[in-house]
N, CA, C and O of each residue as an XYZ file, in Angstrom:
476
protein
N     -40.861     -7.857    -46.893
C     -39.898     -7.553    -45.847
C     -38.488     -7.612    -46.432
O     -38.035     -8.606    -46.999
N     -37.849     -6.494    -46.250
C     -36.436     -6.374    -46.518
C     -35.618     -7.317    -45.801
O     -35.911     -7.567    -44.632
N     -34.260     -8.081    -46.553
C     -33.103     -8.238    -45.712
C     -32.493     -7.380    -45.073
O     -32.193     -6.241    -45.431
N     -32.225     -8.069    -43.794
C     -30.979     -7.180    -42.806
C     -29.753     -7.781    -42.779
O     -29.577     -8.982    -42.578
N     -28.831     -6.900    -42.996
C     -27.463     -7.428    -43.100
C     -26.696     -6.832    -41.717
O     -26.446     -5.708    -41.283
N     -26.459     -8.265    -41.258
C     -26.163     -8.171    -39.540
C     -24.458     -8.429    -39.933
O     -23.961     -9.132    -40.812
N     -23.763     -7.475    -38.806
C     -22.249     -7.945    -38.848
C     -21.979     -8.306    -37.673
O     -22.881     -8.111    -36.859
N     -21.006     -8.788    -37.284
C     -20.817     -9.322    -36.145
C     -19.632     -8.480    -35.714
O     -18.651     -8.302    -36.436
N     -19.797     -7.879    -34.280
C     -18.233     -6.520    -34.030
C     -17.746     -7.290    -32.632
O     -18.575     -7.607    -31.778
N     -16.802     -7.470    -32.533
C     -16.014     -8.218    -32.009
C     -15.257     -6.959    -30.887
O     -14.712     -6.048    -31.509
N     -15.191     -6.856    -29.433
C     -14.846     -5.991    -28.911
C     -14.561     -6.200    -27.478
O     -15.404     -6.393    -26.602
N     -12.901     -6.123    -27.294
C     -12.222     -6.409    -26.418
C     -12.661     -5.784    -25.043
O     -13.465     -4.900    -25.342
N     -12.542     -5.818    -23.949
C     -13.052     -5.131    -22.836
C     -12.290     -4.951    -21.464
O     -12.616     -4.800    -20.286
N     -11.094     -5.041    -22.198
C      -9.778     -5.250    -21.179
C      -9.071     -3.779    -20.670
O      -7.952     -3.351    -20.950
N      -9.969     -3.259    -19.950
C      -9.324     -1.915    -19.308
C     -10.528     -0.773    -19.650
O     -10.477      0.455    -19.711
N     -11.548     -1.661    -19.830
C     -12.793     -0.643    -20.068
C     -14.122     -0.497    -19.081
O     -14.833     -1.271    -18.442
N     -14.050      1.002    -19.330
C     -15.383      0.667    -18.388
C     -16.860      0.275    -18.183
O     -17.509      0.998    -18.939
N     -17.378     -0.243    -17.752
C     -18.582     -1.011    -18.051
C     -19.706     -0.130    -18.567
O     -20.516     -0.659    -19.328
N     -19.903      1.583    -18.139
C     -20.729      2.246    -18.568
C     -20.277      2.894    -19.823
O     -21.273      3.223    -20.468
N     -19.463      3.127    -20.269
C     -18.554      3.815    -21.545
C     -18.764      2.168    -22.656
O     -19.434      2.247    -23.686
N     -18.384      1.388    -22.416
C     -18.815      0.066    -22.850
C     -20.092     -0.484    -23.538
O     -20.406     -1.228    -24.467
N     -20.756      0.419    -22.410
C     -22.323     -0.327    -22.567
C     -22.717      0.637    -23.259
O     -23.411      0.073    -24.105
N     -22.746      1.702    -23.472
C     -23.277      2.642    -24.401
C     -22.527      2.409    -26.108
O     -23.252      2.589    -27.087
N     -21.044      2.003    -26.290
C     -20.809      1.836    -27.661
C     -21.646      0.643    -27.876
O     -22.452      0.771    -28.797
N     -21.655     -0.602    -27.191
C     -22.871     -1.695    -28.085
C     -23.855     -1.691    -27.884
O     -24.518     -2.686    -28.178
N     -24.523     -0.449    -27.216
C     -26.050     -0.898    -27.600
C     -26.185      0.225    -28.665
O     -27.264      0.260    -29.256
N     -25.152      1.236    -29.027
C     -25.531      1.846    -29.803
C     -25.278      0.887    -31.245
O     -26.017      0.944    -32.228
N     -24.240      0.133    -31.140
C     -24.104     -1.665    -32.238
C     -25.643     -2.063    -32.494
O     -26.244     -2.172    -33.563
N     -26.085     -2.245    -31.187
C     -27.322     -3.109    -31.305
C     -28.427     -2.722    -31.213
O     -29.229     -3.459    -30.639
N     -28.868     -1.464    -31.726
C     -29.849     -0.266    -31.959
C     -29.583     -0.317    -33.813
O     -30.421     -0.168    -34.703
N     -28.357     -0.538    -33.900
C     -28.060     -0.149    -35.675
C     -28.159      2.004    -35.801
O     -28.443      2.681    -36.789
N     -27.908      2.321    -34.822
C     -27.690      4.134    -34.780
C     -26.468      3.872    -35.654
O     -26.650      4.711    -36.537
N     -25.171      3.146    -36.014
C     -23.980      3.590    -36.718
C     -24.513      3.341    -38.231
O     -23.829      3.916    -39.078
N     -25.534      2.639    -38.691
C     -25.705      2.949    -40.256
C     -26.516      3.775    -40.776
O     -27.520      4.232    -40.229
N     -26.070      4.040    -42.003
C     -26.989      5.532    -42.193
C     -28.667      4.940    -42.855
O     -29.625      5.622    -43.220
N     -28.474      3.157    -42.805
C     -30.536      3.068    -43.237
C     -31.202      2.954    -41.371
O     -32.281      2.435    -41.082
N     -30.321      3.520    -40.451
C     -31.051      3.767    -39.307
C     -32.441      4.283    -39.348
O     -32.667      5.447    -39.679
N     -33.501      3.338    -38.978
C     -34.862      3.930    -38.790
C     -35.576      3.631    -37.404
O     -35.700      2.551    -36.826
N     -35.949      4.718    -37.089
C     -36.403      4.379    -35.088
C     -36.949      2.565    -34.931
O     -36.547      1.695    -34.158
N     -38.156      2.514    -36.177
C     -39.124      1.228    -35.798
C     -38.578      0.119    -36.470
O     -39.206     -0.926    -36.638
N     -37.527      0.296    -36.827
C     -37.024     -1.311    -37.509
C     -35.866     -1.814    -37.148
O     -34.890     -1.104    -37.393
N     -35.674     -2.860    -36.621
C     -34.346     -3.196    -35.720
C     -33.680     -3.759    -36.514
O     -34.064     -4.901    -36.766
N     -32.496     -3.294    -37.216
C     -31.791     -3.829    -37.908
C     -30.278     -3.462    -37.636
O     -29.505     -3.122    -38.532
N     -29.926     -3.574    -36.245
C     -28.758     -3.658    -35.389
C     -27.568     -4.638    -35.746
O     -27.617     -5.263    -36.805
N     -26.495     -4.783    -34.878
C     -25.780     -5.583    -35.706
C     -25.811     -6.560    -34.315
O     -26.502     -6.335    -33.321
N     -24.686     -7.947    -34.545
C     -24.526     -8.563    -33.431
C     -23.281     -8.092    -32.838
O     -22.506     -7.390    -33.488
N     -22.946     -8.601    -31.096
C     -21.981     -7.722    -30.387
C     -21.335     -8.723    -30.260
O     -22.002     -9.719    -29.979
N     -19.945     -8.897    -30.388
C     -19.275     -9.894    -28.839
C     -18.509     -9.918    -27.902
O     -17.429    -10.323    -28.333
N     -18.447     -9.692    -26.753
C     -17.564     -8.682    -26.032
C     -16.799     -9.947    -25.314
O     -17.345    -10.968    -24.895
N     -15.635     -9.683    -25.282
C     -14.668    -10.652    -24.891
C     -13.698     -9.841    -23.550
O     -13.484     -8.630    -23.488
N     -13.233    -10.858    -22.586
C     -12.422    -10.426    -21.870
C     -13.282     -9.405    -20.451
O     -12.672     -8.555    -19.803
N     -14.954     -9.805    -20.200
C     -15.338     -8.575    -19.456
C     -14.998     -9.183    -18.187
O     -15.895     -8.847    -17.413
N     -14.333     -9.755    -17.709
C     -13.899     -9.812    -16.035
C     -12.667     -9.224    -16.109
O     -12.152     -9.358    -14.999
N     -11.669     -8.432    -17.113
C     -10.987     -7.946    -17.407
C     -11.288     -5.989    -17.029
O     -10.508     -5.118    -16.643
N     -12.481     -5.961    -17.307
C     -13.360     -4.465    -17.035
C     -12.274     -3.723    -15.986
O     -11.269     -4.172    -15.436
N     -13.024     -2.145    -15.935
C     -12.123     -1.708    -14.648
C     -13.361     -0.977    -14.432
O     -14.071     -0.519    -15.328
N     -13.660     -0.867    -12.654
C     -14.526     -0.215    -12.192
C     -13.581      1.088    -11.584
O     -12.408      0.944    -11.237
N     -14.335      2.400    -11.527
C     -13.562      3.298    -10.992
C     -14.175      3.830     -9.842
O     -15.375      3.584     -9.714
N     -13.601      4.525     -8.949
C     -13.682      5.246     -7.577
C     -14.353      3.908     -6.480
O     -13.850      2.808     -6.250
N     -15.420      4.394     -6.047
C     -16.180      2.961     -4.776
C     -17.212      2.068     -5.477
O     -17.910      1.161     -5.024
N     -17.091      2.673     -6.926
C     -18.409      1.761     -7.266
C     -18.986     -0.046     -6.297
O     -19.998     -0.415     -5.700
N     -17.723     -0.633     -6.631
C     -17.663     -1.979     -6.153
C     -18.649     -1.948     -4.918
O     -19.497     -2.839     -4.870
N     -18.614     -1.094     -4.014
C     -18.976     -1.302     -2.816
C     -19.737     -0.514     -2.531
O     -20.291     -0.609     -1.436
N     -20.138      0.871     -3.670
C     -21.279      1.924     -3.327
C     -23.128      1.204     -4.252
O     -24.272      1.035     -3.828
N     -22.304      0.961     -5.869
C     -23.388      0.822     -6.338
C     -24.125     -0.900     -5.865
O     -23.582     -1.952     -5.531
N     -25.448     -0.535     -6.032
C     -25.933     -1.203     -5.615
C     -27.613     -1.305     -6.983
O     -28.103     -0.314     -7.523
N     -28.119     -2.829     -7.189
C     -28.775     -3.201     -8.191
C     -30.292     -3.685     -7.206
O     -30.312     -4.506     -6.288
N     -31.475     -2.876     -7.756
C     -32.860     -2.572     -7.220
C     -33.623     -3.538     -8.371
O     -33.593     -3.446     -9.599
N     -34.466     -4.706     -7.315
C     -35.235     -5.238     -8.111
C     -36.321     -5.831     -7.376
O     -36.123     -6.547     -6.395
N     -37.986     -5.427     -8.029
C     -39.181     -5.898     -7.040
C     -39.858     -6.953     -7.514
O     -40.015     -7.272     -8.693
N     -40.230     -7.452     -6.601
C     -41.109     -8.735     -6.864
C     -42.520     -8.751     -6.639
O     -43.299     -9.613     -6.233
N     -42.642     -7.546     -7.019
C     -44.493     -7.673     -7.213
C     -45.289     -7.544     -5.694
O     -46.422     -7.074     -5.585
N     -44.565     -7.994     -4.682
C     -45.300     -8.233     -3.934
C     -44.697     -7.284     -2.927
O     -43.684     -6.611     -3.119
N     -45.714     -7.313     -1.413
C     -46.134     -6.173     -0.319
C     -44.754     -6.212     -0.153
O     -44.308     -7.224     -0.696
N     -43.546     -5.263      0.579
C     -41.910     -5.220      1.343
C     -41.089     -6.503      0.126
O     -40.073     -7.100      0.480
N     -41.557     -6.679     -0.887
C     -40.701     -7.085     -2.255
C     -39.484     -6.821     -2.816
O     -38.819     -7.555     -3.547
N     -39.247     -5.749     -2.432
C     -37.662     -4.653     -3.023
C     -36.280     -5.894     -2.634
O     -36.688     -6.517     -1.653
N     -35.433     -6.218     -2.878
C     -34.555     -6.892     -3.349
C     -33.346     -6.222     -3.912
O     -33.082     -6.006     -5.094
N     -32.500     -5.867     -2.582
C     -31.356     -5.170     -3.051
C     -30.156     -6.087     -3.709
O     -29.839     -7.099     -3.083
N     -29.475     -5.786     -4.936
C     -28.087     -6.920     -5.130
C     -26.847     -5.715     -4.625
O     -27.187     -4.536     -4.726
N     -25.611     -5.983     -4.159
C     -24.689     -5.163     -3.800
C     -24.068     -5.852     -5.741
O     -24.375     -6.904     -6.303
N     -23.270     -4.846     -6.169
C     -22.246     -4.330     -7.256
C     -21.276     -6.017     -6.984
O     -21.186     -6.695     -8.007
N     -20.760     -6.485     -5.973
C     -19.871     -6.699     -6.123
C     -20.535     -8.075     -5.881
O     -19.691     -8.952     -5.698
N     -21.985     -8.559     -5.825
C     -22.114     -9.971     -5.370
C     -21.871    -10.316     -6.961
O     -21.140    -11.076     -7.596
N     -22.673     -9.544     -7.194
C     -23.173     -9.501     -8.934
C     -22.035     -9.698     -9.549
O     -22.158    -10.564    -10.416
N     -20.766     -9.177     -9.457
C     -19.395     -9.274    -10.193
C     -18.710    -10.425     -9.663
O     -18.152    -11.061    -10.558
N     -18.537    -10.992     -8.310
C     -18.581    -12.190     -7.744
C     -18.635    -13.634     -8.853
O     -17.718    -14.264     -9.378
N     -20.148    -13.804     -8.917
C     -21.002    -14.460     -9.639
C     -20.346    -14.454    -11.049
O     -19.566    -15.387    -11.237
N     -20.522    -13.537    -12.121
C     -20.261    -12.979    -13.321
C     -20.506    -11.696    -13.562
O     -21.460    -10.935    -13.401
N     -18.958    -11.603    -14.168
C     -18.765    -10.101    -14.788
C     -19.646     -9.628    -15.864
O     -20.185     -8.528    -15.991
N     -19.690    -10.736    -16.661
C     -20.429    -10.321    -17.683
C     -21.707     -9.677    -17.428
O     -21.885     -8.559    -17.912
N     -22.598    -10.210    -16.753
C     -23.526     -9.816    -15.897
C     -23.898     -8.156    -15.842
O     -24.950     -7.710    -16.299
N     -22.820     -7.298    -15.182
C     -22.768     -6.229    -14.760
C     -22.675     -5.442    -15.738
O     -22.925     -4.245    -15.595
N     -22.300     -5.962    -16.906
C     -22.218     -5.330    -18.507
C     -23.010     -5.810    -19.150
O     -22.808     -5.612    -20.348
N     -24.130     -6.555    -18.864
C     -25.166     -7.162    -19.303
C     -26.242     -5.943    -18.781
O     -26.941     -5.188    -19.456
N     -26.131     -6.030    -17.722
C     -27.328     -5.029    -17.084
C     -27.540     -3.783    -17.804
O     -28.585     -3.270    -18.202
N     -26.397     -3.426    -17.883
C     -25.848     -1.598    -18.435
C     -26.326     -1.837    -19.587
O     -27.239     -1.069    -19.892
N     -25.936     -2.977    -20.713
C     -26.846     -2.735    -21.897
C     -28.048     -2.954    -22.076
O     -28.686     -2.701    -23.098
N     -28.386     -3.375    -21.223
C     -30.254     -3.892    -21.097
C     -30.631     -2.445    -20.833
O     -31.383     -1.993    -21.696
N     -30.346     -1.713    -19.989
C     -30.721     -0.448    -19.013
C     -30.967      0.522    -20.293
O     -31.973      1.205    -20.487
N     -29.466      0.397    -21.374
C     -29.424      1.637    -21.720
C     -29.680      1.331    -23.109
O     -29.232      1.986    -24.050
N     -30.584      0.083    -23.221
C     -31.961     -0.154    -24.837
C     -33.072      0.807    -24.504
O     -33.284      1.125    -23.334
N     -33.749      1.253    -25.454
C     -34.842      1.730    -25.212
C     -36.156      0.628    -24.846
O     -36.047     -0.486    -25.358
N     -37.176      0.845    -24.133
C     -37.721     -0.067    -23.791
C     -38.861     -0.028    -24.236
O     -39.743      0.799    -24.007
N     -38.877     -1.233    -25.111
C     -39.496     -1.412    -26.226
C     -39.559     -2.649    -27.052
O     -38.666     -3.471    -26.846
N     -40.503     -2.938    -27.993
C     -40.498     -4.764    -28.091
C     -39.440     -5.189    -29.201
O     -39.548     -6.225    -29.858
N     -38.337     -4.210    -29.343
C     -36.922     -4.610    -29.876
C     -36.066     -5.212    -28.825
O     -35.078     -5.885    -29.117
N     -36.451     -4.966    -27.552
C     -35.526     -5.143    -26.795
C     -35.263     -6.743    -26.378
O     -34.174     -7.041    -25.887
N     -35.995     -7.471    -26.527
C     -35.001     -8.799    -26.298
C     -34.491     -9.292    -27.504
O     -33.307     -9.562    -27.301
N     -34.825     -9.560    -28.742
C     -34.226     -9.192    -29.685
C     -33.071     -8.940    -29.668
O     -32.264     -9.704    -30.197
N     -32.645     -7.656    -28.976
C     -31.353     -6.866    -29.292
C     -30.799     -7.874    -28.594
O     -30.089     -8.747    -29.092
N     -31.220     -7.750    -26.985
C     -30.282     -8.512    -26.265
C     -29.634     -9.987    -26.547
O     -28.524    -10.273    -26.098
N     -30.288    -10.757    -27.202
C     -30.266    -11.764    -27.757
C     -29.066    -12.207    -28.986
O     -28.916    -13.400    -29.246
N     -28.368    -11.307    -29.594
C     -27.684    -10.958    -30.390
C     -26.108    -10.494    -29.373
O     -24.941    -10.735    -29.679
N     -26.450    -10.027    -28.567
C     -25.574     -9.594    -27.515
C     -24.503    -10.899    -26.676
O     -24.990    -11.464    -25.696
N     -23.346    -11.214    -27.056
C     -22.569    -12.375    -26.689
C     -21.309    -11.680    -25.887
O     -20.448    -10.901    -26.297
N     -21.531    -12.265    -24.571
C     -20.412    -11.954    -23.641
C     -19.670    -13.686    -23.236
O     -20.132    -14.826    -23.196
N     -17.950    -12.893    -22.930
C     -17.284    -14.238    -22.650
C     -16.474    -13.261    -21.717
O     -16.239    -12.060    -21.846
N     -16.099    -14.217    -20.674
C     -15.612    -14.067    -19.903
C     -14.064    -14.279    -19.979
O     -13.365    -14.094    -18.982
């Protein structure tokens, strides 16, 4: 087994948006920016995103989008509103977006795991 040489990218989040955001680090934490990119070997880098209650949401999101999650069981569905979730922690809401937008697959906690948000 080869070494992986992990860097650590350090990335401010102060006037950014959470979906434009979430797509530059998971493309970090996929490893797509080096050229020994290979689909089956996760050799991504680590993220750390600083400043995400700083984020900017645009148009109604706050109060349109809304986060779908089931619990297995009969009338289970479990709506979160956008803004309880940001309430709670920001980071959170930029947590989701990069979870969403990993491929899903048994890299994926892994990746996430490497993934450091501060508020």
């Amino acid at each position: 087994m080869t070494k992986v040489n992990r860097k650590l990218h350090t990335i401010d989040a102060t006037g950014k948006a959470p979906g434009r955001l979430a797509s530059e680090v998971s493309r970090l934490l996929i490893g797509k920016h080096k050229a020994t990119f290979l689909p089956n070997v996760d050799d991504g880098d680590a993220v750390e995103i600083l400043n995400a209650s700083k984020m900017v949401l645009s148009g109604k999101k706050m109060e349109n989008r809304v986060y779908y999650k089931h619990t297995a069981h009969p009338g289970g569905l479990r709506a979160t509103p956008l803004s309880a979730v940001w309430a709670t922690d920001p980071g959170d809401v930029l947590r989701r977006a990069v979870s969403r937008m990993l491929p899903k697959n048994r890299h994926r906690e892994e990746r996430m795991k490497r993934l450091s948000i501060k508020n």
